[in-house]
DRENDO-1510 file (C-alpha; in Angstrom, 1 decimal, always signed):
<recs>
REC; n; res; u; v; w
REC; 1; UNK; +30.0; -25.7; -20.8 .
REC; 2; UNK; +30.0; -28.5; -23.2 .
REC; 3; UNK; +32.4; -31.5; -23.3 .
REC; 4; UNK; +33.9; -30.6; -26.6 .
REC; 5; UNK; +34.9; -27.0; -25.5 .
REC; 6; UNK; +36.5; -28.7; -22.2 .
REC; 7; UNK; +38.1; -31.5; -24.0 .
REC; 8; UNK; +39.8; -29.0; -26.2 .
REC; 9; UNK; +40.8; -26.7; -23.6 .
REC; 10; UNK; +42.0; -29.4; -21.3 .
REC; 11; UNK; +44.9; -30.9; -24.4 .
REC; 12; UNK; +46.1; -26.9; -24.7 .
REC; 13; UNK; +47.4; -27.7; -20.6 .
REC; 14; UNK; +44.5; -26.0; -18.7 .
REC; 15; UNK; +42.7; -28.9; -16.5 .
REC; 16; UNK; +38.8; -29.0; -16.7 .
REC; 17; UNK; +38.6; -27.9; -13.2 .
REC; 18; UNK; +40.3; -24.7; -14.1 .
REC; 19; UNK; +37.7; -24.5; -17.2 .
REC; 20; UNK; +34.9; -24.4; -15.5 .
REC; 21; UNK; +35.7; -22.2; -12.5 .
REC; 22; UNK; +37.0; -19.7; -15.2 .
REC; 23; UNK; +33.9; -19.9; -16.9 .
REC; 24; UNK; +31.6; -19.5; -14.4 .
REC; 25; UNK; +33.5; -16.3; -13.6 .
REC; 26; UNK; +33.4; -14.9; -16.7 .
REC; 27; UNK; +29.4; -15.7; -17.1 .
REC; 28; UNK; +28.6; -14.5; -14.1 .
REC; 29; UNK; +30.3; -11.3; -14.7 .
REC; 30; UNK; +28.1; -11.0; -18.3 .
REC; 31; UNK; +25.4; -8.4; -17.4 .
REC; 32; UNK; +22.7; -10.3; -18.5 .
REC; 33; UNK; +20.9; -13.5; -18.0 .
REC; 34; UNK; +23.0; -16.6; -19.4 .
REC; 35; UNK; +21.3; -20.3; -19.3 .
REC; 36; UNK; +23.2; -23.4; -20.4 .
REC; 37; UNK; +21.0; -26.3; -21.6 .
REC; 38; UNK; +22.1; -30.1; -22.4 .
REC; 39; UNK; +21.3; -32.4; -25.3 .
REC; 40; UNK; +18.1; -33.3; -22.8 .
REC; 41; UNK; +16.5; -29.6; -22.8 .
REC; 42; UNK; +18.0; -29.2; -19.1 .
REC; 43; UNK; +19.8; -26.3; -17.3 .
REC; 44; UNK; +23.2; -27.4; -17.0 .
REC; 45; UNK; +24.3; -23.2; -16.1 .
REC; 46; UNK; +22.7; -20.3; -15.2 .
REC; 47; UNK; +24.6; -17.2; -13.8 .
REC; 48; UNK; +23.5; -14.4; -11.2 .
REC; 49; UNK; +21.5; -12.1; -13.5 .
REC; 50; UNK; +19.6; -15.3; -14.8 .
REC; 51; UNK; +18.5; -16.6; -11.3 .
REC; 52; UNK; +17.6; -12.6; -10.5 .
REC; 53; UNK; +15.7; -13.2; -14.4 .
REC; 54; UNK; +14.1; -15.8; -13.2 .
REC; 55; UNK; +13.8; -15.0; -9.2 .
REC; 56; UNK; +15.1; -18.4; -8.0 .
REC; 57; UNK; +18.3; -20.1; -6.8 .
REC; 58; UNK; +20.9; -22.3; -9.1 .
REC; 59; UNK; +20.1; -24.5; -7.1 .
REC; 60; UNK; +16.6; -25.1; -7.6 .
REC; 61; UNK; +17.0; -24.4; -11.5 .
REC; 62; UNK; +19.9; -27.2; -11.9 .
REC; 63; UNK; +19.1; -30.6; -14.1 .
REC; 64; UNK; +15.5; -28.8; -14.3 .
REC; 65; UNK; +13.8; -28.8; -17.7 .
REC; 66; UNK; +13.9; -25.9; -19.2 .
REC; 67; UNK; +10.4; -25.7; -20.0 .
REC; 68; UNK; +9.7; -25.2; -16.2 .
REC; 69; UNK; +11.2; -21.6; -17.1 .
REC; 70; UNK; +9.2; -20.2; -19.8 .
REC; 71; UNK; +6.0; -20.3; -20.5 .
REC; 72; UNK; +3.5; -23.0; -22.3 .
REC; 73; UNK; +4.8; -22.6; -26.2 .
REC; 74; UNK; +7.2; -20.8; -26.2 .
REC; 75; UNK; +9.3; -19.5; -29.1 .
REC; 76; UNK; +12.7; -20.0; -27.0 .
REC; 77; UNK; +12.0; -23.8; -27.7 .
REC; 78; UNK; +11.9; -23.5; -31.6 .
REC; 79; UNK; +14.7; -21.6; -31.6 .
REC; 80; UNK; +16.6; -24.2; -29.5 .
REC; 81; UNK; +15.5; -26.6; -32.1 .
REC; 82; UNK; +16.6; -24.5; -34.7 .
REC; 83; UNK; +20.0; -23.6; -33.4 .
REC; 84; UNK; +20.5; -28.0; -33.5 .
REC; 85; UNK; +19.6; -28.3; -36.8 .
REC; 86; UNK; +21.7; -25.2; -38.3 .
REC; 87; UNK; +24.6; -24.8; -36.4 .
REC; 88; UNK; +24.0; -21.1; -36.2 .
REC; 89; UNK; +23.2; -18.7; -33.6 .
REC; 90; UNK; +19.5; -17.0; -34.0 .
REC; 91; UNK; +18.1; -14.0; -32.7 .
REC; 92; UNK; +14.6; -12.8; -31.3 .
REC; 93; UNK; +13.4; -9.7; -30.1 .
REC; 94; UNK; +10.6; -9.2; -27.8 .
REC; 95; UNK; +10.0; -12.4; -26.4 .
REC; 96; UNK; +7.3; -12.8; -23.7 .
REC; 97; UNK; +8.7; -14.8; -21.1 .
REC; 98; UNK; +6.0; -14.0; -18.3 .
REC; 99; UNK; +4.9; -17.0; -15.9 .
REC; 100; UNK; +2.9; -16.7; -12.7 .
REC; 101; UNK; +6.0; -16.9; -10.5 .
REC; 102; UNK; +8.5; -13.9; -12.4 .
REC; 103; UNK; +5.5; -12.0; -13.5 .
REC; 104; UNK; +5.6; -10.1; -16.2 .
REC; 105; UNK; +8.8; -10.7; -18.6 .
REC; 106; UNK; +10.1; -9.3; -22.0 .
REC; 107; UNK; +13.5; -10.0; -23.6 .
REC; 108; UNK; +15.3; -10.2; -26.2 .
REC; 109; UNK; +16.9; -13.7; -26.7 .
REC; 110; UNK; +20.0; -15.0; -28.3 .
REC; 111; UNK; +20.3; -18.7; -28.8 .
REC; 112; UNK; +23.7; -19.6; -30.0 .
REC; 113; UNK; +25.7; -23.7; -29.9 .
REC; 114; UNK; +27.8; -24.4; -26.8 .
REC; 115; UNK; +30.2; -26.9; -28.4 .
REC; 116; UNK; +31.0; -28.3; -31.7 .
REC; 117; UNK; +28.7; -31.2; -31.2 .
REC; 118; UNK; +25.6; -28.6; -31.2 .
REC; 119; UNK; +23.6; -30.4; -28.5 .
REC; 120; UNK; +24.4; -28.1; -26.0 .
REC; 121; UNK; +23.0; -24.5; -26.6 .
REC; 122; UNK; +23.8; -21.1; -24.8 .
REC; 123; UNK; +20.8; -18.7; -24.0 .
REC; 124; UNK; +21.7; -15.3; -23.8 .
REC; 125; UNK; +18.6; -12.8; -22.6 .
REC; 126; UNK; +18.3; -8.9; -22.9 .
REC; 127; UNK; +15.3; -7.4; -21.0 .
REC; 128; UNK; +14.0; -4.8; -22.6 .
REC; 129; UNK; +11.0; -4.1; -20.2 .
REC; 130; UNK; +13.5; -2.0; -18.1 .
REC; 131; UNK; +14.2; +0.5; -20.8 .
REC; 132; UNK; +10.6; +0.6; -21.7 .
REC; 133; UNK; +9.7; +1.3; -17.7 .
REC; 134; UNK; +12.2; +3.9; -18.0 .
REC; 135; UNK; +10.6; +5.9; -21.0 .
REC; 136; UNK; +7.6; +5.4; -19.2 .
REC; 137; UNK; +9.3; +7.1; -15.7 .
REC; 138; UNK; +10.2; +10.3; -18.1 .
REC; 139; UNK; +6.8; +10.1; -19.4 .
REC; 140; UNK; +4.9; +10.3; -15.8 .
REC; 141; UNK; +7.3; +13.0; -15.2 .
REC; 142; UNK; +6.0; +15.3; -17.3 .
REC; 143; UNK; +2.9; +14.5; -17.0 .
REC; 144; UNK; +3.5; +15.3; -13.2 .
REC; 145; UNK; +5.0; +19.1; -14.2 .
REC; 146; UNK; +1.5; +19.5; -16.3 .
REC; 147; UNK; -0.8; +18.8; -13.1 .
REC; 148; UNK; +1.8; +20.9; -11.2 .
REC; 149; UNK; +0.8; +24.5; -13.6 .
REC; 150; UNK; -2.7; +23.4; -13.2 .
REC; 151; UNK; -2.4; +23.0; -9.7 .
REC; 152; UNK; -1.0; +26.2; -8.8 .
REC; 153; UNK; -3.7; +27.6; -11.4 .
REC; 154; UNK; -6.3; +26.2; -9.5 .
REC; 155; UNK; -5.0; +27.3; -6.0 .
REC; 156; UNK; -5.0; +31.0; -6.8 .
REC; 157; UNK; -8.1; +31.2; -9.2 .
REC; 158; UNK; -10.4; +28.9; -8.0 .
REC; 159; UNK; -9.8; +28.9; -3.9 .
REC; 160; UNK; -10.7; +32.9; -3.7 .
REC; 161; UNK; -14.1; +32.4; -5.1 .
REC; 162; UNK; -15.3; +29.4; -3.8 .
REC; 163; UNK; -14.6; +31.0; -0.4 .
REC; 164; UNK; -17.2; +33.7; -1.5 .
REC; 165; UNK; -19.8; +31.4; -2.7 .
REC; 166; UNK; -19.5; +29.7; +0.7 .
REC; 167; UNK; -19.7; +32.9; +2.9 .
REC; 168; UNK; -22.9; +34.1; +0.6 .
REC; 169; UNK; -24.7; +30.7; +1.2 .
REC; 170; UNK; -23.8; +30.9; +4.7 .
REC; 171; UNK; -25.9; +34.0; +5.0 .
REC; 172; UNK; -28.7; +33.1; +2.9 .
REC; 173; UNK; -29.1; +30.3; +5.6 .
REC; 174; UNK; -29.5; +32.3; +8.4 .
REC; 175; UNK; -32.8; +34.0; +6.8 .
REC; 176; UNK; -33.9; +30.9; +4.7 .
REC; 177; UNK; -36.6; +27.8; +5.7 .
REC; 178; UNK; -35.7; +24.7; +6.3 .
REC; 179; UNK; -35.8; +23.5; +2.7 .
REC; 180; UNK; -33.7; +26.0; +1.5 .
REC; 181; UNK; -31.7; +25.3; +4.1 .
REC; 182; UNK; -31.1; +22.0; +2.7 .
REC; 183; UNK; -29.9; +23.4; -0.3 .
REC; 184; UNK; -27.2; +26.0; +1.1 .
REC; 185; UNK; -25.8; +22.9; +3.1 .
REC; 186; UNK; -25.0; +21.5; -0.5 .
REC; 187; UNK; -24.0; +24.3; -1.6 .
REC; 188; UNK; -21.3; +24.4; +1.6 .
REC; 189; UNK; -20.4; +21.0; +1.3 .
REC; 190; UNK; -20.1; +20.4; -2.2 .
REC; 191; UNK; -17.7; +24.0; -2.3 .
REC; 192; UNK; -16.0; +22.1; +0.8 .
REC; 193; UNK; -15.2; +19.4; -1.3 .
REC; 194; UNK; -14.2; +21.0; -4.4 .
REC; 195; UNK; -11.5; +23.0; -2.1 .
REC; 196; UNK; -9.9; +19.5; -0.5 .
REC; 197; UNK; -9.7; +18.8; -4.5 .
REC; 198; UNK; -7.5; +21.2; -5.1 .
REC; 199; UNK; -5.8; +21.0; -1.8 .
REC; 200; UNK; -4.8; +17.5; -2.8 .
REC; 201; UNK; -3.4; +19.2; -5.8 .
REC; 202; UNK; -1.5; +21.2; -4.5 .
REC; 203; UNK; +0.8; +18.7; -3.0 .
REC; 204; UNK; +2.1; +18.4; -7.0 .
REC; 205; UNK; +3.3; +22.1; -6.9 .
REC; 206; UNK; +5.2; +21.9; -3.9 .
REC; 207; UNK; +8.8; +22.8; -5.6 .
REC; 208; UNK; +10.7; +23.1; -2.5 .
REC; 209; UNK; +14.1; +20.7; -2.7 .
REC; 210; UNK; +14.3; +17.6; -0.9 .
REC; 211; UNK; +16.6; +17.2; +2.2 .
REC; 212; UNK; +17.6; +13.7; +1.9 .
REC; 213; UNK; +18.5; +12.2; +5.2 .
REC; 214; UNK; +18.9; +8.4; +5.9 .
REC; 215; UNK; +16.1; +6.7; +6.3 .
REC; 216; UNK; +15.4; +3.2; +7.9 .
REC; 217; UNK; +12.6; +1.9; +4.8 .
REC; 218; UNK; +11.7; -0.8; +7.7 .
REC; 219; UNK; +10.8; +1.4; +10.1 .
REC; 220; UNK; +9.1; +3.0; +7.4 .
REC; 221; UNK; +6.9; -0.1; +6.6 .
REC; 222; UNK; +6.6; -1.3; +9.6 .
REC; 223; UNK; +4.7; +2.0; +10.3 .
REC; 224; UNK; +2.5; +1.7; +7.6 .
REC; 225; UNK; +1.3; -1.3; +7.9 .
REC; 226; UNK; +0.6; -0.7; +12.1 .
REC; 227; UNK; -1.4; +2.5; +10.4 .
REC; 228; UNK; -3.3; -0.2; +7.7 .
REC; 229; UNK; -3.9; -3.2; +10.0 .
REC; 230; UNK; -5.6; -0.5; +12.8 .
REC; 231; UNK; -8.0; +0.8; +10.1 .
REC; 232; UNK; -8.5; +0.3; +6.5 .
REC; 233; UNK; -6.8; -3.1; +6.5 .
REC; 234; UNK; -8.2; -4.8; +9.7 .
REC; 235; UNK; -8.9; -8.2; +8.0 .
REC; 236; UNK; -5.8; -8.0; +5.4 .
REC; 237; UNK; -3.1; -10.5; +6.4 .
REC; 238; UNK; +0.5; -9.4; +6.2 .
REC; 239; UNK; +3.4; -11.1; +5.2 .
REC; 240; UNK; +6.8; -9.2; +5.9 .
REC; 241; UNK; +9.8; -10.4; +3.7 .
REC; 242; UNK; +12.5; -7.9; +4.6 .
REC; 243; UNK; +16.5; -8.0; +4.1 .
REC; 244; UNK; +17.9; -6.7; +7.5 .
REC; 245; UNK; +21.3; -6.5; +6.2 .
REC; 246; UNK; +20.5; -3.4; +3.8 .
REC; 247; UNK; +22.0; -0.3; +4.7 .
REC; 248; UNK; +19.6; +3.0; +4.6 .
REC; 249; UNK; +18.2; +5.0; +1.7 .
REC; 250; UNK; +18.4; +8.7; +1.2 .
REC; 251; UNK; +15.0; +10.6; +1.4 .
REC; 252; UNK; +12.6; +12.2; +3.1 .
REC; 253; UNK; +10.5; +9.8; +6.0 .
REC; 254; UNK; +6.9; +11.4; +6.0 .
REC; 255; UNK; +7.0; +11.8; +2.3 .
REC; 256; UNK; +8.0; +7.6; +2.0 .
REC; 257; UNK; +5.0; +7.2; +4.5 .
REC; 258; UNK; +3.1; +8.7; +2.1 .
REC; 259; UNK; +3.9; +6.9; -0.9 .
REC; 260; UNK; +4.0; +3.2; +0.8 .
REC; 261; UNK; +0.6; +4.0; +2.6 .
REC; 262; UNK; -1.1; +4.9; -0.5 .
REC; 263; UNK; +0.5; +1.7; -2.2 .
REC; 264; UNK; -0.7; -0.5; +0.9 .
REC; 265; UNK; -4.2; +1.1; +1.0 .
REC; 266; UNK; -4.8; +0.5; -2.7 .
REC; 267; UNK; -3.6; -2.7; -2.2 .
REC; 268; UNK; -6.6; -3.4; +0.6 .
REC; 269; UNK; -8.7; -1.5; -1.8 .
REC; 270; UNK; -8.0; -4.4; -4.5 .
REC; 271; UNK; -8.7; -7.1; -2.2 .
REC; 272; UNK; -12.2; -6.0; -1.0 .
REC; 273; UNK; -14.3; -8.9; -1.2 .
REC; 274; UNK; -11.6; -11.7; -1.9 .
REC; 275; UNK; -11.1; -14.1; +0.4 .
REC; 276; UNK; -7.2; -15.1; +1.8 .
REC; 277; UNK; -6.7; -11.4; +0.9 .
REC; 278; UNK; -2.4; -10.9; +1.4 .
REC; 279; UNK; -0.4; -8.6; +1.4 .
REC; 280; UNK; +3.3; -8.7; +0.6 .
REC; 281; UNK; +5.9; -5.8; +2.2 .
REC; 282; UNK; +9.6; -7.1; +1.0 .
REC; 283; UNK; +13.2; -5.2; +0.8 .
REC; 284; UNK; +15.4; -6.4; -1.4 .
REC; 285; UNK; +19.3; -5.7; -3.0 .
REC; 286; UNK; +19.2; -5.3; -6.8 .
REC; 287; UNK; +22.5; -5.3; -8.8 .
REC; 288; UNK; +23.0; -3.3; -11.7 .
REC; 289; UNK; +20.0; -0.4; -11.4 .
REC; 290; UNK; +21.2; +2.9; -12.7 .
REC; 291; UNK; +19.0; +5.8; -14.0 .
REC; 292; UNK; +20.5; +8.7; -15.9 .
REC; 293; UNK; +20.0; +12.1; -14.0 .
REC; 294; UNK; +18.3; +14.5; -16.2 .
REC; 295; UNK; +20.6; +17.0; -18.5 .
REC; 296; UNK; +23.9; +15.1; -18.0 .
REC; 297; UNK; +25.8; +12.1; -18.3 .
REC; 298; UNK; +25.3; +11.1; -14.8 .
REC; 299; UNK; +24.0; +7.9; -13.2 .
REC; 300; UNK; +22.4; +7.3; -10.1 .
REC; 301; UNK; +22.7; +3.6; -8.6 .
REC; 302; UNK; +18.9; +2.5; -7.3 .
REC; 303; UNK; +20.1; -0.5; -5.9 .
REC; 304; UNK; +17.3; -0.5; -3.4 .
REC; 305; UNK; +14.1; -2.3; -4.3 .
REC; 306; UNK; +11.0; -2.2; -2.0 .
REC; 307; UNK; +7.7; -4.0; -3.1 .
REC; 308; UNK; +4.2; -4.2; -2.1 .
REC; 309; UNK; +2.7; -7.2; -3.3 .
REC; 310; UNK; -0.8; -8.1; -3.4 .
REC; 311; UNK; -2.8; -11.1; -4.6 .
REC; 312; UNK; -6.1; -9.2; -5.9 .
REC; 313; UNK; -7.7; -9.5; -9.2 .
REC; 314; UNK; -5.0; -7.2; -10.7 .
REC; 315; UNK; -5.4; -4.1; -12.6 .
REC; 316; UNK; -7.1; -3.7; -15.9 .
REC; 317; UNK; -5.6; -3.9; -19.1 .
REC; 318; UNK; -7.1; -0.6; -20.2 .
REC; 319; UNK; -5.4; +1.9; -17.9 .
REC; 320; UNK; -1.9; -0.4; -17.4 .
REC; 321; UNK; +0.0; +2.1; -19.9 .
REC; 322; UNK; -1.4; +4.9; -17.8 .
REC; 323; UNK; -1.6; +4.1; -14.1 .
REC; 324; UNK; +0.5; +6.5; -13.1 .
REC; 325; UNK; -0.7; +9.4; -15.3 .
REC; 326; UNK; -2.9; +11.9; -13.5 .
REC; 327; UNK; -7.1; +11.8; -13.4 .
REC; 328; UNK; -6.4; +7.8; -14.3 .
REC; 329; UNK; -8.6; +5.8; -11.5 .
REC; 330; UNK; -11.3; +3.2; -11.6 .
REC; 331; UNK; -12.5; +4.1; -7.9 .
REC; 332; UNK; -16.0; +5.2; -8.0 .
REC; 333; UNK; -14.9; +8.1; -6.6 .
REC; 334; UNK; -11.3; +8.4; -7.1 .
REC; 335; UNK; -9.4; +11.4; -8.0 .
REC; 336; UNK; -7.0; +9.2; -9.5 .
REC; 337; UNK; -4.3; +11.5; -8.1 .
REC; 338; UNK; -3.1; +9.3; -5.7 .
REC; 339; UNK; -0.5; +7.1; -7.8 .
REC; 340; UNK; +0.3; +10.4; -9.9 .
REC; 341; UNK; +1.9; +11.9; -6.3 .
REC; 342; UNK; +3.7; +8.3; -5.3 .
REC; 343; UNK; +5.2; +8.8; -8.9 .
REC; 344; UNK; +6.6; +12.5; -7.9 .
REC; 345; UNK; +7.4; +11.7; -4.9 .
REC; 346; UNK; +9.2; +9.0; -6.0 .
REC; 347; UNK; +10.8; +10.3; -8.6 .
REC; 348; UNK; +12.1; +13.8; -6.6 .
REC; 349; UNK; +14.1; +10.8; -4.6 .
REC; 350; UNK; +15.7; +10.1; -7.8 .
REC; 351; UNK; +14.2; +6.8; -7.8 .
REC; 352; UNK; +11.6; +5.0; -9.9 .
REC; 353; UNK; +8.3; +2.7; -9.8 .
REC; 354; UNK; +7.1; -0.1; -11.7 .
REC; 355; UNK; +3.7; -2.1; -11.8 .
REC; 356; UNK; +3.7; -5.3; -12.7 .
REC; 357; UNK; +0.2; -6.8; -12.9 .
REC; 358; UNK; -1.7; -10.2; -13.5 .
REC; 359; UNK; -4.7; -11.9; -12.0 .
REC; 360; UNK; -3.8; -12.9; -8.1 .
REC; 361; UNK; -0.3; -11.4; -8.6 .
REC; 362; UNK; +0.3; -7.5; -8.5 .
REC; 363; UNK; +3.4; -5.8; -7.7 .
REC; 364; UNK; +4.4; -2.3; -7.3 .
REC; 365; UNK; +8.0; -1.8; -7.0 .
REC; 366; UNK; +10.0; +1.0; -6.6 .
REC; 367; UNK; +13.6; +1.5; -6.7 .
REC; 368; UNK; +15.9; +4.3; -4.5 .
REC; 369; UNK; +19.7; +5.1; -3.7 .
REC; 370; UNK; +21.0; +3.3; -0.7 .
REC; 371; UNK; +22.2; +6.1; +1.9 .
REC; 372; UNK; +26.6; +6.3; +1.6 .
REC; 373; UNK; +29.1; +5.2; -0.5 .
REC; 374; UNK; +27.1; +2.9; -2.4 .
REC; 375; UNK; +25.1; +5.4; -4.1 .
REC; 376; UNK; +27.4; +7.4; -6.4 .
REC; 377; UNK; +25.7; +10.3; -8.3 .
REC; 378; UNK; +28.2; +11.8; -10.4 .
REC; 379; UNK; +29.4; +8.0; -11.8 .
REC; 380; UNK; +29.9; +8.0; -15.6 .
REC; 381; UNK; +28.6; +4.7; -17.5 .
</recs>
């Protein structure tokens, strides 16, 4: 808060003292990421949602330039600049704020004077990633109920014959030479495979309703990873960064295996061949997550965030925008199903997953309801 603004309050009878712990309470109840910056460019303020913005403390972020924040040429600095010279607040929408340590970042940014003298300025940010990664949640969804018709499609026209091309080469073996014999072995293998295909699509049309009981996610993990360090992640160091104080979440436990497993084991599958390969298992508590249940007014709190980090090459630009979207892989032979079912899976827990990816830095991080009172379903916004 600037000097002016205090000096002002403080001759209406209300000491500074009282200013500023009034203030702070009423910025750190704003809903979205508020920074304070001095005449010198430096953070004088920054409430909770801006230290959860920015994933540090207030007090690391305190008397630090503010170009430690943002990236290398930023617009946020012109408009800073601009806010000094007119007076006026000024508006931006879809800002890129991404930096190595917050990953990827979008906003929209309000820069508006702090005090009469105008050196001061007040940033005000609006992320507008979230509402994008929600539209993109609905979107996976039904591509999801697509693969599910064709799944149950395939299962009852495909299955019945491929049993009967597999019974007839079985018999032509018993009567053929060893060369043909060769071939009917294809034949039984290849019709093998081609029925585990479709198994592993069935999983997508398995409608029955979730029983939801509380779950212990670190018990969860810490199973996972035992599974991933005693086979496909031998030489994979793990780091474990878990809140012990959260409570459980609702869902089902072998279906959770499921989706953190296939997370972990693409997450080896990244780092083949990179040395000082890591991999990053954290819990945390995230304020102010709601998703609207579908056909009503109804929110659902996700206030539980679980992230599997890795610090691979990242993913390609090319499929980003459609990683989770069925037959999308870049594995020489991938289904790319796998991320598909974590997305169903995932979302039948009435929760949500996000990627965020860049070179030695990608996160997959999904969000579920915390098991009890914390979790409301039938809140109204």
């Amino acid at each position: 808060m600037s000097e002016s603004l205090k000096s002002r309050t403080a001759v209406r009878g209300i000491g500074s003292e009282q200013v500023n712990s009034t203030a702070e309470m009423i910025l750190d109840a704003i809903p979205a990421p508020v920074i304070v910056v001095d005449e010198a460019d430096r953070i004088s303020y920054i409430n909770a949602q801006a230290q959860q913005f920015f994933q540090s403390s207030a007090h690391m972020l305190l008397n630090q330039p503010l170009v430690k924040l943002v990236p290398f040429g930023s617009p946020v600095l012109a408009m800073i600049t601009q806010v000094r010279r007119d007076g006026a607040a000024v508006w931006e929408y879809e800002v890129n704020l991404s930096t190595p340590h917050t990953g990827e970042r979008i906003a929209d940014v309000q820069v508006a004077p702090a005090g009469d003298d105008g050196d001061a300025v007040l940033l005000v940010l609006r992320e507008t990633s979230i509402a994008r990664k929600m539209d993109q949640q609905l979107t996976h969804r039904g591509a999801v109920r697509s693969v599910i018709g064709m799944a149950s499609m395939l299962a009852h026209e495909i299955k019945n014959p491929l049993s009967g091309i597999r019974g007839a080469a079985q018999l032509v073996e018993q009567n053929a030479n060893e060369a043909d014999k060769a071939l009917t072995r294809l034949i039984c293998d290849e019709t093998d495979r081609i029925c585990a295909l479709v198994d592993r699509m069935e999983a997508f049309s398995d409608q029955r309703p979730l029983q939801p009981m509380p779950v212990n996610i670190h018990r969860v993990l810490e199973h996972v990873r035992r599974i991933a360090q005693a086979g496909f992640a031998k030489n994979i160091r793990f780091i474990e960064e878990y809140d012990p104080s959260l409570p459980e979440v609702l869902g089902d436990r072998d279906q959770l295996i499921q989706v953190f497993l296939n997370l972990v084991k693409n997450a080896a599958e990244a780092l083949d061949g990179v040395a000082g390969g890591e991999i990053t298992l954290s819990t945390a508590y995230r304020h102010g997550v709601r998703l609207a249940l579908p056909g009503g007014s109804a929110r659902v709190a996700l206030p539980f965030e679980v992230c599997v980090r890795d610090n691979g090459p990242g993913i390609s630009e090319d499929i980003r925008a459609h990683l989770f979207d069925p037959f999308i892989t870049t594995k020489l032979n991938g289904t790319g199903l796998g991320l598909s079912l974590v997305a169903k899976i995932i979302g039948d827990h009435g929760g949500m997953i996000e990627c965020d990816t860049q070179p030695r830095r990608t996160i997959f991080r999904t969000l579920l309801p915390i098991h009890g009172r914390t979790n409301q379903r039938s809140q109204k916004p």
